[in-house]
C-alpha positions, 0 to 999 in steps of 0.5 A, spaced: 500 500 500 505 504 501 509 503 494 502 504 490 501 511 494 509 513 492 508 511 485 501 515 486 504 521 489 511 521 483 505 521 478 501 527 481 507 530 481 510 529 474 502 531 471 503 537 476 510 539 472 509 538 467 502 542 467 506 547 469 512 547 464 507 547 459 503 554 461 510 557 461 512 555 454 505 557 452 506 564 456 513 565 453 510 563 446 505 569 447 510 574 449 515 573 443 508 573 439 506 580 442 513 582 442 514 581 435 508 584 432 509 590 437 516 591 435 517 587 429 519 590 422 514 591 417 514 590 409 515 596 407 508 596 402 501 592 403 502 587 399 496 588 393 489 584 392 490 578 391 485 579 384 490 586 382 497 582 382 500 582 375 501 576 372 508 574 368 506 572 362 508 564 363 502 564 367 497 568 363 499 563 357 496 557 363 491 560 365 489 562 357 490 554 357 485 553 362 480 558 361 475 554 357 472 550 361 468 545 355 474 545 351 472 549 346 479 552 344 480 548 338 478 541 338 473 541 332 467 543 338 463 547 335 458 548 340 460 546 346 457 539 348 462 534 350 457 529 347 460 532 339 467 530 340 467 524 343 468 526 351 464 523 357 464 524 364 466 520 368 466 519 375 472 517 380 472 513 386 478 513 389 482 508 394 477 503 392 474 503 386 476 504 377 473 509 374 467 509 371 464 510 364 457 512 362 
């Protein structure tokens, strides 16, 4: 009985250090956290919206690529119909199935 209340007693302890180690490292990340916003250095300018950023042209030639989402862009589809150029939908079942054709 008396080994059983020491192994207890060893284990509050321990939860109790470590408990209390744990909300110094936190405290200490919060304040190197305000620290630095408060002093740290900032960009010299606000970065722009993200939809007013100029793109280089290699990424303006991919998004040309992309920009017709029926495939109009020159494969003999007059209309728009996936139906006319031969393309299906197909739906994916991954990790357990193929693919599956309608």
């Amino acid at each position: 009985m008396e080994g059983a209340l020491k192994l207890l007693t060893l284990a509050a302890r321990v939860a109790i250090a470590w408990t209390l180690l744990s909300l110094l490292l936190t405290a200490l990340w919060w304040l190197l956290l305000q620290f630095g916003r408060r002093f740290g250095t900032r960009p010299a300018s606000k970065p722009s919206a993200p939809g007013e950023r100029r793109l280089s042209a290699e990424v303006r030639a991919i998004y040309a690529d992309f920009a017709d989402v029926q495939g109009a862009s020159g494969d003999g589809l007059a209309h728009g119909d996936p139906d006319e150029a031969g393309e299906r939908d197909a739906i994916v079942f991954v990790g357990w199935s193929t693919v599956q054709e309608r």
